[in-house]
N, C-alpha and C positions, 0 to 999 in steps of 0.2 A: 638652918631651916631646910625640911624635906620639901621636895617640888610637886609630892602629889597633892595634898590639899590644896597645892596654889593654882595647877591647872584641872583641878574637878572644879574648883569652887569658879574660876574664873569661866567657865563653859557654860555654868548654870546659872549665872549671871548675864550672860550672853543668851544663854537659850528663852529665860525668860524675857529679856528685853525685845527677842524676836517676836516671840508668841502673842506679847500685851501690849507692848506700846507701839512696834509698829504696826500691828493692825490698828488701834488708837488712831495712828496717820491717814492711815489707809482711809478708815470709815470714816472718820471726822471733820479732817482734816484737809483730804484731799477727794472722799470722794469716788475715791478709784468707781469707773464704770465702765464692762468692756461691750457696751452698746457706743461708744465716744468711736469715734472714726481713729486711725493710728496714722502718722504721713509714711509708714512703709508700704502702707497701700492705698494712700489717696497719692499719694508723691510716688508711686513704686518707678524707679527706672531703671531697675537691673544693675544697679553698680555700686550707688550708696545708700540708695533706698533699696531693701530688701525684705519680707517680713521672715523673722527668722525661729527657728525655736528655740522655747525657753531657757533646754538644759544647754543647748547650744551659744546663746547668747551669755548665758551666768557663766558659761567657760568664759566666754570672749572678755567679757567686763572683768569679772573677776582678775585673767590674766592681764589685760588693762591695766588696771588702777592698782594692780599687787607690783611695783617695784623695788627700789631699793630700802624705799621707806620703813617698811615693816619688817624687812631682815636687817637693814645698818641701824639704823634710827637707835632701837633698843640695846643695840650691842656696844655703840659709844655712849648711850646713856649709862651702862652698868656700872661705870665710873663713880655715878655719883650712889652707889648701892643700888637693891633690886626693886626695893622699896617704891621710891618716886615714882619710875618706868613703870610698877604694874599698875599703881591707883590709875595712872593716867592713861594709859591702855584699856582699861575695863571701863571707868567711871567715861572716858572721851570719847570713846567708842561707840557708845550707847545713847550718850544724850547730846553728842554734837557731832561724830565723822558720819555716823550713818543716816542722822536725821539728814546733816546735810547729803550725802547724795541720793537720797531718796527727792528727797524734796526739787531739787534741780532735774533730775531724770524726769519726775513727773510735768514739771514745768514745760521742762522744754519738749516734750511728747506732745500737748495742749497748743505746743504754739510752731510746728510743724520741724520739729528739729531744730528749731537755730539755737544757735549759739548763746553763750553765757553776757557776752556783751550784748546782742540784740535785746534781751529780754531786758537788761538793763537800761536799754536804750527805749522798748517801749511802755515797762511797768514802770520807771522809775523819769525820769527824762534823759532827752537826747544828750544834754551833759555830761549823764554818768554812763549813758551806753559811750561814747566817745570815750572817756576818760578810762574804763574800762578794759575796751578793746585795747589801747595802745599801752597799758600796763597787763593785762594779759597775754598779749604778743612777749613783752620782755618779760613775764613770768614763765612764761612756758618753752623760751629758750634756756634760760636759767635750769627750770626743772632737768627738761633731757640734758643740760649739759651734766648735772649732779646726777641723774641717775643712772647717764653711759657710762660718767667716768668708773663710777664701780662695775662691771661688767668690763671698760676695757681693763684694769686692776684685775681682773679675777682671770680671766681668758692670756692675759699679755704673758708669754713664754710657758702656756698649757700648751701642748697640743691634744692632750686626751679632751679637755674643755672646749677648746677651736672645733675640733674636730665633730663632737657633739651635737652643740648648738649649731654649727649651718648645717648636718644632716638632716635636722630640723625642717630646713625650706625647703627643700625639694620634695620631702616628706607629706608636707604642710600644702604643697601646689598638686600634689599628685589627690591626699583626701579633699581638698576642695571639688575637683577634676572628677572623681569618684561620687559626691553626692551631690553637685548639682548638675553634673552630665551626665555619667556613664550610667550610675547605679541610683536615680536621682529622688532625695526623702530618704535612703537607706543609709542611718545616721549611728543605729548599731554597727553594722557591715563597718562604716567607714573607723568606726572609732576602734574598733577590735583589729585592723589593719592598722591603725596608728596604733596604737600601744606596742603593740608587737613590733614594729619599726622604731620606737622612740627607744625600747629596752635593747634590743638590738642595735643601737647607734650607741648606748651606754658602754655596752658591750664592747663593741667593735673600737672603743674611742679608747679604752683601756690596753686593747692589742698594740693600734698603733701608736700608741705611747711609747711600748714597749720596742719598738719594730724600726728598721730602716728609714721609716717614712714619717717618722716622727720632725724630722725637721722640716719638712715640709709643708708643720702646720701649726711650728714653734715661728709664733710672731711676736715683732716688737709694739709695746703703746701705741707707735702711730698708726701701724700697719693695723693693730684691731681698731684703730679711730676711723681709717678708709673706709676699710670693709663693713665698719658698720652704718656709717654715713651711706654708703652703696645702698645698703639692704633697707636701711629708713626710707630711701628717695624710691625705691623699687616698691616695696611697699606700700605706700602712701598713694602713688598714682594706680595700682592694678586693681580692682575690681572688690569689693569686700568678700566677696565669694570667695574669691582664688586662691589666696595667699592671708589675708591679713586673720578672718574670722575664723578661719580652719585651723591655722598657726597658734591662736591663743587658744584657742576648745582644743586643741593638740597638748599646749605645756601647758595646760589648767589639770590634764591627768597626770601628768607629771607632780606640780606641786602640790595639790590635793593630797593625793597620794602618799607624797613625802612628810607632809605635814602630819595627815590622819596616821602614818607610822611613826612616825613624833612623838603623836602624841600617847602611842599604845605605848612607844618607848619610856616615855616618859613614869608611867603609869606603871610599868613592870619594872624599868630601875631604880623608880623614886630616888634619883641622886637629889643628893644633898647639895645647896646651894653654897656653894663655897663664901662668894662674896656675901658682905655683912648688908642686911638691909638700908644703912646709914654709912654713907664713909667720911672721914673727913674733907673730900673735898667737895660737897656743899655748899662748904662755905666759899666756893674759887680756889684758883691755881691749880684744877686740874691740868694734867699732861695731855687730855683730850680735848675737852673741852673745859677752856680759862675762866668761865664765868661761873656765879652760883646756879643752884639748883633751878631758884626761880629768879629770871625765868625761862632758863637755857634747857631745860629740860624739854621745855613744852615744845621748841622748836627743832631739838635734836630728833626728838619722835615726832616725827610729822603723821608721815602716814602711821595705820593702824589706830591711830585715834581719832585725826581727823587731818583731812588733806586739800586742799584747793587745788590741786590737781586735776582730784576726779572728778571735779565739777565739769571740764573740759572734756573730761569722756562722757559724764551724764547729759551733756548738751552737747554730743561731737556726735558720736559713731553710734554707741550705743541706743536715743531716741529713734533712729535712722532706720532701726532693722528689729524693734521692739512688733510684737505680732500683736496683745493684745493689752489694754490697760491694767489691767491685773497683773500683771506679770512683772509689773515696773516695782511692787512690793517685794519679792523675792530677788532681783536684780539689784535694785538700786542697794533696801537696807541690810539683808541676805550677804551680798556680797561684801559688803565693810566689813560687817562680824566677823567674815570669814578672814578677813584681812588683819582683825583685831587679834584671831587666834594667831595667826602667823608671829602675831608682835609678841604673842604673850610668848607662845612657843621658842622665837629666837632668845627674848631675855633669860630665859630658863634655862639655854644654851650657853650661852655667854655667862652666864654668872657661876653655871658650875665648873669652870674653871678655877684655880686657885688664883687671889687676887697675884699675887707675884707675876705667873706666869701670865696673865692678862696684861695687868701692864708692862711686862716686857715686852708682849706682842705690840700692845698697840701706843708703846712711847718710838717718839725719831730717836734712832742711831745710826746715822748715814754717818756725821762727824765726829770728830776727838771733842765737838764740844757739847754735840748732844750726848754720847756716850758719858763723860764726865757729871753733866746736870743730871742723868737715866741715875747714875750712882747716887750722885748724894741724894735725891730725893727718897732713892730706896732707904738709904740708911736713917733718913732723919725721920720715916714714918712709923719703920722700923723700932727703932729707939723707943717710939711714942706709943705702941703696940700695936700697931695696924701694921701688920707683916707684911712686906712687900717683897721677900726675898722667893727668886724662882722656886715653885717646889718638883715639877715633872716637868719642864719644858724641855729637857733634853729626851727623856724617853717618848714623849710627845712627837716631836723633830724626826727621831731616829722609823716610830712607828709607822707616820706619816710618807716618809718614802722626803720629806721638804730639806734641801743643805742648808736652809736659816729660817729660822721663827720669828725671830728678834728682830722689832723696828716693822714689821710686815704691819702696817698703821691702813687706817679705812674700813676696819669693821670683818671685812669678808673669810679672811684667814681666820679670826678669830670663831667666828660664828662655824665656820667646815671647822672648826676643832671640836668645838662645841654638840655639834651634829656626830663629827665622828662618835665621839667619846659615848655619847648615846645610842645611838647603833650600835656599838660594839660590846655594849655590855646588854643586849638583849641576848638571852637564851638562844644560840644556834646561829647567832650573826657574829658571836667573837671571835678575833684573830685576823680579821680583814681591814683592820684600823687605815692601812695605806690605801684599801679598794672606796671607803666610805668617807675619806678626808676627798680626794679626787671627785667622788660624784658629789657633794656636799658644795665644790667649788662648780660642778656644772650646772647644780642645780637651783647656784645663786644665779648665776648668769645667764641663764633661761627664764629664772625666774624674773629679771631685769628688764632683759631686752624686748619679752613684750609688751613692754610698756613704751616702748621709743617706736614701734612700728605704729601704735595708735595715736601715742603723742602728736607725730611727726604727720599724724595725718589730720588730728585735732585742729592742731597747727597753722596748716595750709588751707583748712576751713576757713577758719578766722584770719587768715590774711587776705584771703579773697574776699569775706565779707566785708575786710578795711576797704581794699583795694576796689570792690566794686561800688564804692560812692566816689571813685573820679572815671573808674572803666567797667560800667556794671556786665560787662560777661565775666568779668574775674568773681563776679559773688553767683556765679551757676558750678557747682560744684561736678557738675557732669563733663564742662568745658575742658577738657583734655589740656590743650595747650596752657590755658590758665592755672591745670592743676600740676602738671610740669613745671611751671614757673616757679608758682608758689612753693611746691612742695624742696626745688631745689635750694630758693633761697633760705627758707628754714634750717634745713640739713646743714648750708656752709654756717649759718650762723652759731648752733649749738655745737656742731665740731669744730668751731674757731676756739669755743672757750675750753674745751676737752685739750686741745693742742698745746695750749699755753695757761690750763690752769693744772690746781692739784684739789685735792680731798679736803687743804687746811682752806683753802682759799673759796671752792665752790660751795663746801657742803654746808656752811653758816648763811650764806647767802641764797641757799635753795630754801632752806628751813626757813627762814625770814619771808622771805617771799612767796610762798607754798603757804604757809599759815594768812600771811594778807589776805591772799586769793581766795582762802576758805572765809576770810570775816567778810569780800565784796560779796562772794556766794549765798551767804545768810542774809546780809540784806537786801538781795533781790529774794532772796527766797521770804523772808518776812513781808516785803512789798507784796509778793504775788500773792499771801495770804490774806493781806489788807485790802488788797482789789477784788479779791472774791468774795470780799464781805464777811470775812472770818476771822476779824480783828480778834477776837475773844483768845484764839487759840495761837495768836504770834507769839506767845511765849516759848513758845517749843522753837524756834527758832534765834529768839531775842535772847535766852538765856544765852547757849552756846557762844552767839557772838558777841556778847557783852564781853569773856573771859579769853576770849579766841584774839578780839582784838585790841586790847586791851593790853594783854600779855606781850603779845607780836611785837606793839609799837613800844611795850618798853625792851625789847630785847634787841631791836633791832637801833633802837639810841645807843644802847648798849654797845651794841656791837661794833659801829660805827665810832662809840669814842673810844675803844680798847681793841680794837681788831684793824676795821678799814683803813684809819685815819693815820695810824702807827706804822701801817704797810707802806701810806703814801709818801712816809714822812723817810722812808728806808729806801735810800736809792734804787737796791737791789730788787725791792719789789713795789718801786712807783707806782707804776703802769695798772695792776692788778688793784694796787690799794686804789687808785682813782675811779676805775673801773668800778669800783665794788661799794665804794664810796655812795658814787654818784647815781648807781643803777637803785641801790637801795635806801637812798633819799627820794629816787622818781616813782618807785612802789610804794611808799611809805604813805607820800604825798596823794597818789592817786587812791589809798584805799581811804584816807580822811575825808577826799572831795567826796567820793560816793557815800560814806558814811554819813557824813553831811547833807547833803543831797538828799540819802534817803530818809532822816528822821523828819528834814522840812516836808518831805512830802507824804510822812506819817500822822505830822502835826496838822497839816493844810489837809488833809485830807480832800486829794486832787480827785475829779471826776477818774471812773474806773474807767479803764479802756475796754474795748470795745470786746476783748477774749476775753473779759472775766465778765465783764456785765452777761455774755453769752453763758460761757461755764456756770455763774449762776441762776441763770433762766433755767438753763438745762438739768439741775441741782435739783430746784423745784419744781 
């Protein structure tokens, strides 16, 4: 199968869903009116309320909610063929990731920034804001721990990668410094000085690779698990100005960028997709992932089709520094699409590899015993004629500048090969196969890590807001000391599980609980429609989550009787299986309570509260 029809058709599919059905949202649905007051400037206080610009913010948000998800997600799903990955990419994308975070960004603008549990707490009742919060607190440890650990994976014994990515923050402190002090509104000026310093740090990161000073910035797992744990807690307390909004509208031109050259690549090499649309392991016992297609698929690709994630940046950071209600259309569903192309783009990568060489990259051979199981699997698929034997992994390997490919498991390797191989066969970029494997692995790990600066500040929102129903200055986000508190215990928490987990162990349990988060998301978000007296149109919300969660909870039984429970039951990894057990039977449970919760109070049709009975006075 050629890859151009798949990414023309998948774009125009996107384009139109931009064009029709989120304006549908927009006008019907929600209303948009940018005579509505915003809390960037009823709440301004110069630190997390800010009103910001547009192109400025779809940088921030976008680089936000674009994580690991839409570059790994797709690349271990290519296991089960390219097939599954793209319907659920295009079709998920369109009519559940983006509705939802459109839908929550608008909500929570209306109800002055808070958070995804308050709303829950006031559209729906105080049971499922409670029930909410304290499963979103342990969702969104879980998430950044799954989405550092790829970033510390991709950076751990780079230094051209290390090196990169923190030239990045200083970079990132100096354009903040630049436009809202020195040169201040002059948001061209600043950005034409970042580019030029982010290419220049690609640049410079490739010298010292090469260079004496390469070890000096050749780190171990733990050592990228510190420094990044540093820069989340640094992050998270300093000013959105400074550091955190400038940092993402900084690598939002980066992956923009690289995607939109993706996709010209794509476009000019039309490679051919190696992997077969259908494989056999559909039906279970993959090497990646053990389960069938459905419904491991749906939670392997998290992001890019739909993420409960970004519900937490739609009602974190982002509401906070929105300028005017209009602009929450091009942010909120604008930004998924843009997310969706990522996923499309990665799978397109990933799958023109030859299957052989794919699953050598991404089966374990640390031991003589997964080496020996790597073998017979090849040969018995082999036999059956789904060819599994290396076809260019070694010329691969050699081109790359990498001393092993093999067993290199977690997506990231795979997809910088992927990326290379595409670039290098554009007209006037071949022969730099080693330059474009390197930046391919910098540009996952930039493309990651701002997602853990906003998580991490997400985060420490929503523990303040727990924490301030027993000491309410911990729920005033301006509170300095409270946001030091917060922000540090977040950090040791999600780098506790980085320290002592792995890729097999986090990334099932991110997806589980990252899809929950999206089905509690829809139903507050179908509640807030029902309280505006627009029951007619909760369907645009009720489809999504009828499939979203539905699927979840079977995959996540699933998972628990063939994954968690198996772990607990193996000495060697007790502690992790109980862990993992136990975290995702308390998520499981918490999105049934609110699911519950909220149909009784679909059904009882409870008096509206008091912002929607407003909202729609203000309607008519």
């Amino acid at each position: 199968m050629n890859a151009l029809p798949i990414i023309v058709g998948a774009l125009c599919v996107l384009a139109i869903a931009y064009r029709y059905y989120s304006a549908f949202i927009a006008a019907k649905v929600l209303a948009l009116d940018d005579s509505r007051p915003v809390p960037s400037k009823t709440m301004y206080d110069g630190h997390n309320y800010y009103p910001t610009n547009r192109w400025v913010l779809f940088g921030h948000h976008f680089a936000a909610i674009s994580g690991a998800g839409p570059l790994i997600g797709p690349v271990l799903a290519a296991q089960f063929g390219f097939l599954p990955g793209l319907l659920w990419l295009v079709i998920g994308v369109c009519l559940g990731g983006a509705v939802h975070d459109f839908m929550i960004l608008a909500a929570s603008i209306r109800r002055k920034g808070k958070s995804l549990a308050e709303i829950a707490r006031t559209e729906i009742s105080p049971l499922s804001g409670l029930v909410a919060g304290i499963a979103i607190l342990f969702i969104v440890v879980i998430a950044l721990a799954g989405l550092s650990l790829v970033v510390v994976n991709a950076l751990a014994e780079s230094p051209w990668g290390t090196f990169t990515v923190g030239f990045t923050i200083p970079l990132a402190l100096f354009m903040g410094l630049y436009m809202y002090r020195f040169r201040k509104g002059k948001i061209v000026e600043a950005s034409i000085i970042g580019v030029i310093g982010l290419l220049f740090a690609v640049y410079l990161g490739g010298r010292i690779a090469d260079s004496t000073w390469a070890a000096a910035f050749t780190l171990s797992p733990h050592k990228v698990t510190l420094l990044m744990a540093g820069y989340g807690f640094i992050a998270s307390v300093l000013p959105v100005w400074l550091l955190l909004c400038p940092r993402d509208y900084l690598s939002s031109y980066l992956k923009i960028g690289t995607v939109a050259v993706l996709i010209i690549g794509v476009i000019f090499v039309h490679p051919n997709l190696e992997m077969p649309a259908i494989t056999p392991f559909v039906h279970g016992g993959g090497p990646i992932v053990s389960g069938k297609v459905y419904p491991f698929v749906f939670i392997t690709i998290a992001c890019g089709a739909i993420s409960g994630f970004h519900a937490l940046v739609s009602s974190g950071t982002t509401p906070k520094m929105i300028a005017r209600e209009t602009d929450a259309r091009m942010i909120g569903y604008g930004s998924m699409l843009m997310e969706g192309v990522v996923g499309v783009v990665a799978l397109i990568a990933a799958t023109s590899l030859f299957p052989g060489d794919y699953f050598a990259i991404n089966t374990q051979q640390t031991t003589d015993a997964q080496k020996a199981k790597y073998v017979r699997m090849v040969d018995d698929h082999t036999a059956r004629g789904f060819n599994l034997q290396p076809q260019e992994i070694d010329r691969l390997q050699a081109e790359s500048g990498e001393k092993n490919l093999r067993g290199r498991t977690g997506g990231a390797v795979t997809l910088a090969l992927g990326i290379a191989k595409i670039f290098d066969g554009i007209p006037g970029l071949n022969g730099l196969m080693k330059y474009w494997y390197h930046f391919a692995i910098m540009f996952e790990a930039l493309f990651i890590l701002t997602t853990i600066d906003t998580g991490t500040r997400v985060a420490r929102f929503l523990l303040g807001e727990f924490g301030g129903r027993f000491y309410p200055k911990l729920a005033q986000p301006n509170w300095q000391p409270g946001a030091i508190l917060t922000s540090a215990l977040v950090v040791f928490a999600w780098a506790a599980f980085i320290w002592n987990g792995s890729i097999s162990t986090i990334w099932p349990m991110f997806g589980i609980a990252n899809q929950l988060l999206a089905a509690v998301a829809l139903c507050v978000a179908t509640t807030v429609i029902i309280n505006m007296g627009k029951a007619r149109y909760c369907w645009v919300t009720i489809a999504p989550l009828s499939f979203v969660a539905t699927t979840t909870l079977v995959a996540g039984w699933e998972s628990i009787r063939d994954i968690f429970w198996p772990q607990a039951q193996n000495p060697a990894s007790s502690t992790q299986g109980y862990i993992n057990t136990s975290l995702t039977v308390l998520i499981m449970a918490a999105a049934v309570i609110v699911l519950v919760d909220s149909v009784r109070h679909w059904i009882g049709g409870r008096k509206q509260p008091k912002i929607a009975r407003d909202a729609a006075i203000a309607e008519a």
